[in-house]
N, C-alpha and C positions, 0 to 999 in steps of 0.2 A: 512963765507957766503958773495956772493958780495954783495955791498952796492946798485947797483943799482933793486937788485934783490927785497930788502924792497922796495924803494923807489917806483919801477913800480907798485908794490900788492897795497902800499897804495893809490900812487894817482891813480892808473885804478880804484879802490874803489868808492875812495870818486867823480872823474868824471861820473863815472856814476850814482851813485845815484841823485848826485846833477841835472841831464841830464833827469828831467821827469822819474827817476827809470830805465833806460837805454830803456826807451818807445820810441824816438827818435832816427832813425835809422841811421843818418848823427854820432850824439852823441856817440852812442857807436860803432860807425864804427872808431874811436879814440881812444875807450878803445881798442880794437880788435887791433887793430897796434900797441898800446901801448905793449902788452902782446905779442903777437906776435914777435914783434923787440926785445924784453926783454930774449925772451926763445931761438932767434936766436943768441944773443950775448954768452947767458951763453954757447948755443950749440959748439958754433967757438972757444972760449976762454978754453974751457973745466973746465971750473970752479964750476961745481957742484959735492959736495959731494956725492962721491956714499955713502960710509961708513953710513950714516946720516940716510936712510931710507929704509925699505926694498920692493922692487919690485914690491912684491905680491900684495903689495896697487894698482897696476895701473891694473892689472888684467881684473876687471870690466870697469872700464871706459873706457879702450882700445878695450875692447871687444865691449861695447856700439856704439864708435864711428867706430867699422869694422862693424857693423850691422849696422850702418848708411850709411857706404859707399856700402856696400852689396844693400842697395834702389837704391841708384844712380848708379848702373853699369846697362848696356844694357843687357838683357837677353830674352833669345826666346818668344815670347807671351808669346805662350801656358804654358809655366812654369807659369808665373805670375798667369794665368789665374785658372790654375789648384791647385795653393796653396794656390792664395786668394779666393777661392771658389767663382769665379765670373762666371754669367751667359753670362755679357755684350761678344756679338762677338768683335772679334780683326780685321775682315776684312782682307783687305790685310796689315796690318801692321804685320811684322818680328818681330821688336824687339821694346821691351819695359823694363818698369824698375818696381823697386815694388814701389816706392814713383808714386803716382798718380799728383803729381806737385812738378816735381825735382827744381825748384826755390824755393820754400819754403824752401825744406827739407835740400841744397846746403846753407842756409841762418842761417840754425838754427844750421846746423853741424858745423859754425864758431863761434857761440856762445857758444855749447857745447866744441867747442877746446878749445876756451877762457877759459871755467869755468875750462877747464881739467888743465891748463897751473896756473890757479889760487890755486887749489886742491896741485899742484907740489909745488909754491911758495910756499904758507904756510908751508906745511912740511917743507922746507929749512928754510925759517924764525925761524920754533919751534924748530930749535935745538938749538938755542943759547936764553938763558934766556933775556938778553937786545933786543936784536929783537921782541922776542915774546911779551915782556910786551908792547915795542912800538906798537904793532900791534893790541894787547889789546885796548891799551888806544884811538888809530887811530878810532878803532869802535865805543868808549864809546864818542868821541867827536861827531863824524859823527850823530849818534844819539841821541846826546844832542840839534847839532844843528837843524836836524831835527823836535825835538819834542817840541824848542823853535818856530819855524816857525810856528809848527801844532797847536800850542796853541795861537798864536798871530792871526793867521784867524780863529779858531775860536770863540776866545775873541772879535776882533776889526770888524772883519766883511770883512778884506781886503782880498780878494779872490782871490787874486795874485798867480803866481809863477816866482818871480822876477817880469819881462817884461809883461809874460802870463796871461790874464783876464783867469780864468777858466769857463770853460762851464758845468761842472758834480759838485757833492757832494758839493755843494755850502754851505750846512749847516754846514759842518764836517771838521776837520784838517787832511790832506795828506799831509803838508810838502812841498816838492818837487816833490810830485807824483803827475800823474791824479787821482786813484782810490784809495777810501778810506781805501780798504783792503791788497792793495801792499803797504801801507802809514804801518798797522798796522801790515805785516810782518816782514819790517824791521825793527817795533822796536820791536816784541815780540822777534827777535833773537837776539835782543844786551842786552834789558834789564837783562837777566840771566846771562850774564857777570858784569852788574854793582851789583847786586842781590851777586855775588859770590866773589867779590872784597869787598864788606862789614864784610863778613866775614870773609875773608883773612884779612883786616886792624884789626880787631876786636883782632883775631888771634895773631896776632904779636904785640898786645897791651900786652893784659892777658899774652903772653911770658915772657914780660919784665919786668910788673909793679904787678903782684897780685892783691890784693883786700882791702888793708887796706887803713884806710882814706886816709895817706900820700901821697900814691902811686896814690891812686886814685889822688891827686892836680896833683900829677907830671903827670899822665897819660893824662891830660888835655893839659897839655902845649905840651905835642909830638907832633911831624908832624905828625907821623900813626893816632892821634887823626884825625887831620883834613881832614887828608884823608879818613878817616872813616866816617866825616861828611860831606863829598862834594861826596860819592859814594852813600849814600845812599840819600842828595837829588836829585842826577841825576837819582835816580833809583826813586822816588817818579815823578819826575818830568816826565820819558818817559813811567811811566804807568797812568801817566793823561791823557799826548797827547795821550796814546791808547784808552784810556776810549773814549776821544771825537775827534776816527776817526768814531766812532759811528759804527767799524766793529763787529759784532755780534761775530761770528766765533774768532776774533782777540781777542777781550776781555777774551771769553771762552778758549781758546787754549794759550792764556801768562796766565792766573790767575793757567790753570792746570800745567804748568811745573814749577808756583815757587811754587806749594804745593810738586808735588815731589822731587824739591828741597830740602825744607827744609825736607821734609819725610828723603831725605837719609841724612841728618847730620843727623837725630836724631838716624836712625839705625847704620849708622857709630860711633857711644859710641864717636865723639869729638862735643864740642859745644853743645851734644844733647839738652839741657832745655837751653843755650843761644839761639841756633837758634830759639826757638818756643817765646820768649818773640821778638826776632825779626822781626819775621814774624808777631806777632801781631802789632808789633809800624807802621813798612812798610805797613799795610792793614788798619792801622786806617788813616795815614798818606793821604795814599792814595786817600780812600774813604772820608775822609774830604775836601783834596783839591777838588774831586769833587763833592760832595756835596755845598760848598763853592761857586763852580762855577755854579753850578745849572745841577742836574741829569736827568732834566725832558725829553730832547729829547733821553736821553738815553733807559732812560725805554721806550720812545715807541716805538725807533725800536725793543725791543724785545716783544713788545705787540702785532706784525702784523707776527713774525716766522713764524706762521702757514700758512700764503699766500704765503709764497716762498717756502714751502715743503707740499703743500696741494694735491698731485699729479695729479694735475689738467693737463690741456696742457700747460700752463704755468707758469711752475715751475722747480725748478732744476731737482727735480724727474723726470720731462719727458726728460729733455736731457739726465739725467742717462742712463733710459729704453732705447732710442733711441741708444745712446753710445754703450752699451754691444752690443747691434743687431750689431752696425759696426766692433766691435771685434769679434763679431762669425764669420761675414764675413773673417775677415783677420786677426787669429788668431796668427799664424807664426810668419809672417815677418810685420805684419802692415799696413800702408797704404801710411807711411813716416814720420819720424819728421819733424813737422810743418805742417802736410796738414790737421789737424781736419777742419778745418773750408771751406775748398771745399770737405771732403769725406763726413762729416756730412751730406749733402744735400740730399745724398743717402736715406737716415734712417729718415730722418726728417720728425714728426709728430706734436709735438707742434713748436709754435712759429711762424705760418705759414706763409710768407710775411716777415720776420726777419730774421738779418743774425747773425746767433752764432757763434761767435768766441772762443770758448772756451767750454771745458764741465763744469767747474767749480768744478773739481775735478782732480787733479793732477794723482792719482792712473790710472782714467779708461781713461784720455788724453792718459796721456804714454802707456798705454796698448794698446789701438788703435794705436798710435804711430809707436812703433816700435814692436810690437806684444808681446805676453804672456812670450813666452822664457827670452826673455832680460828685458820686465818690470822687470817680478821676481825677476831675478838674482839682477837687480837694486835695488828692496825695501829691499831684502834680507843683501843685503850688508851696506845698511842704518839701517837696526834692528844691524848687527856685528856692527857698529862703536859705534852707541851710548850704545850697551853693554861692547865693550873694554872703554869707556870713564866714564861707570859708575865705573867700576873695578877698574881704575886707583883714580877715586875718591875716592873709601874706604880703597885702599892700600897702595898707593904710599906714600913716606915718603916725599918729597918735599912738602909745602904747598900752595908755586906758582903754581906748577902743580895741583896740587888735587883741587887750586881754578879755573883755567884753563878748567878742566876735570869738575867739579862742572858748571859752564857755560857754556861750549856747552852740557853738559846731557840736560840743558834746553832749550838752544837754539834749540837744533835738536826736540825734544820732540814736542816744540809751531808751531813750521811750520810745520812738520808731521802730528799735529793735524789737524790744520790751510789748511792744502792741501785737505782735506776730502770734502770739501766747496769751494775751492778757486783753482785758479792758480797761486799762487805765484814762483812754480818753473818755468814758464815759460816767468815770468818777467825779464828780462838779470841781470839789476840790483841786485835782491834778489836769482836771481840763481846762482851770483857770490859771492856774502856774501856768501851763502848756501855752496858753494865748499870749503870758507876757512873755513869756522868751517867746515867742514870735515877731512878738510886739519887738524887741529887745534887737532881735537880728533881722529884721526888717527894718529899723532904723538907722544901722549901721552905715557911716560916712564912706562914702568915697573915697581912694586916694587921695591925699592932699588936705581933707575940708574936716576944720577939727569941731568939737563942740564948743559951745559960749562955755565960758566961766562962769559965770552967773547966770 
């Protein structure tokens, strides 16, 4: 695999996060070239392995992005008008497209190519065992340092991002981000990597050393020892900073995929009663350090829940209800990726004097988006990955890979949650994590078929 193939995956990664969550549009117009230039060399050079992955993977997202570009071509009014079930006259205008603001939708189909180009990368990366681990550990830092950031505002009260005074969640740790819940998707998707690297070190202890006193002295003094001890405070340590981005949804949605986590060691017959004495030390762990640091504003954002789903005008509920109306209108083809926030206006009943930018639900966004057809086929193909990644966790005989496949079941799992509430897939930053664990467990081996060494 070429070298500069890693090299671009990680640092487009780690620039954009560190880049306000790639919320800075100059910022990730950087990552965007970065990946771009990267996929045009491997193109020219011919240096990508076909052998490595099979095809059928791009399927969907190729489709995605022809239904994106299907919005941006010029086509007769009357078409438009007749599929998006619109009453508005067309006048003397000829021709029109199905994106209702082709700059938007032109804006977001480079970031969707980007994520596409990412999704590619990783597969390449995951064929070889040293790349992938690198690419691993690339995350596990990125959200180390994030979630030191997020804990140091706020501990100290310094409400920075580097240079940036912050103007929102003033109380709460985002890290690098502006919003406290694109703060708490990126680390609900990396901590079940560091979650599933404890067990793997665990793994390759119990291998080697048994259980007798002796073994046990020598077992101490191993390097897997200490990396056993440095995974699992890094993984204490990014489910604090979740705790206190004070994201309701984040907490709830990381806390449920490392129960299914350890659920499936235990059904999987390895580890099963180690995992469950682990998962109690990591949750006492946890909740002591915040406890330690003080739980009190935690508990009461989840004391007022009821005022942001009270179905009042002002609450998510009414942009939900409002949303579906947009999708019955353009149920097809949609309205364009990226234009919720000038179709919304159409539909819009709460909020009144307010501009929403978002529905705050990734499902019925994309659905409005790009319409019913390709939503589906999208979520669809999201439910087959993280079932091919659970499979490979119970079967595969490698335990790199099974820990691998064990960390994105949960990473995909907390943002799938996490989306029900939020828009994190629409954050560039977490949309392009989001594509390499895709990338990551869509790669994932067979029974039996382990990766090169080199």
């Amino acid at each position: 695999m070429p070298k500069f193939v890693e090299g671009s995956l990680i640092f487009g990664i780690l620039l954009a996060v560190l880049a306000f969550g790639g919320g800075e549009p100059v910022s990730f117009a950087i990552v965007e070239l970065i990946f771009l230039a990267a996929a045009a060399a491997l193109v020219v050079h011919g240096m990508a392995p076909v052998e490595t992955f099979s095809w059928r993977t791009f399927t969907v997202p190729l489709a995605l992005v022809g239904v994106v570009l299907l919005q941006l071509c010029p086509l007769p009014s009357s078409w438009v008008s007749r599929f998006a079930n619109s009453e508005a006259s067309m006048g003397d205008v000829r021709w029109s497209s199905w994106s209702i603001e082709p700059l938007s939708t032109r804006n977001q189909l480079l970031i969707l190519v980007t994520c596409l180009i990412a999704f590619f990368f990783a597969q390449l990366v995951s064929h070889e065992r040293k790349p992938k681990g690198r690419l691993v550990l690339s995350l596990l830092g990125l959200g180390t340092f994030e979630a030191f950031y997020g804990l140091v505002q706020y501990l100290s009260g310094w409400q920075k991002i580097f240079a940036y005074t912050k103007k929102y969640d003033l109380e709460d740790a985002t890290g690098t981000y502006i919003n406290r819940n694109h703060f708490a998707g990126l680390l609900e998707m990396i901590l079940p990597f560091g979650v599933a690297l404890i067990l793997y070190e665990y793994g390759k202890l119990r291998g080697n050393d048994g259980q007798s006193p002796a073994a046990l002295k020598t077992m101490l003094q191993r390097r897997s020892f200490q990396k056993f001890v440095l995974c699992l405070c890094i993984s204490v340590m990014l489910f604090a900073a979740l705790i206190f981005s004070r994201s309701r949804m984040g907490i709830l949605a990381a806390s449920a995929s490392i129960l299914m986590m350890f659920g499936l060691t235990v059904i999987s017959q390895r580890q099963g009663k180690v995992s469950l004495v682990f998962f109690a030390v990591f949750a006492a762990l946890s909740l002591g350090l915040a406890i330690w640091i003080g739980p009190g504003p935690i508990v009461s954002r989840f004391e007022n829940v009821s005022q942001e789903y009270s179905g009042l005008d002002q609450s998510r509920l009414s942009i939900w209800r409002d949303a579906l109306g947009l999708i019955e209108r353009h149920p097809l083809f949609g309205t364009g990726l990226g234009t919720f926030p000038v179709a919304f206006t159409s539909v819009q009943t709460g909020f009144l004097g307010q501009f929403v930018n978002h529905a705050h639900n990734d499902y019925v966004e994309l659905a409005s988006d790009v319409g019913l057809p390709a939503a589906l086929m999208l979520f669809a193909s999201f439910v087959f990955v993280l079932a091919r990644a659970t499979q490979t966790f119970r079967f595969a005989s490698g335990n790199f890979d099974r820990a691998v496949a064990l960390g994105c079941v949960g990473s995909l799992v907390a943002i799938l949650l996490h989306s029900l509430t939020d828009f994190n897939l629409y954050m560039p930053a977490n949309a392009l994590i989001f594509s390499v664990v895709l990338g990551l467990a869509i790669s994932a081996r067979p029974p039996g078929v382990a990766l090169r060494s080199e």
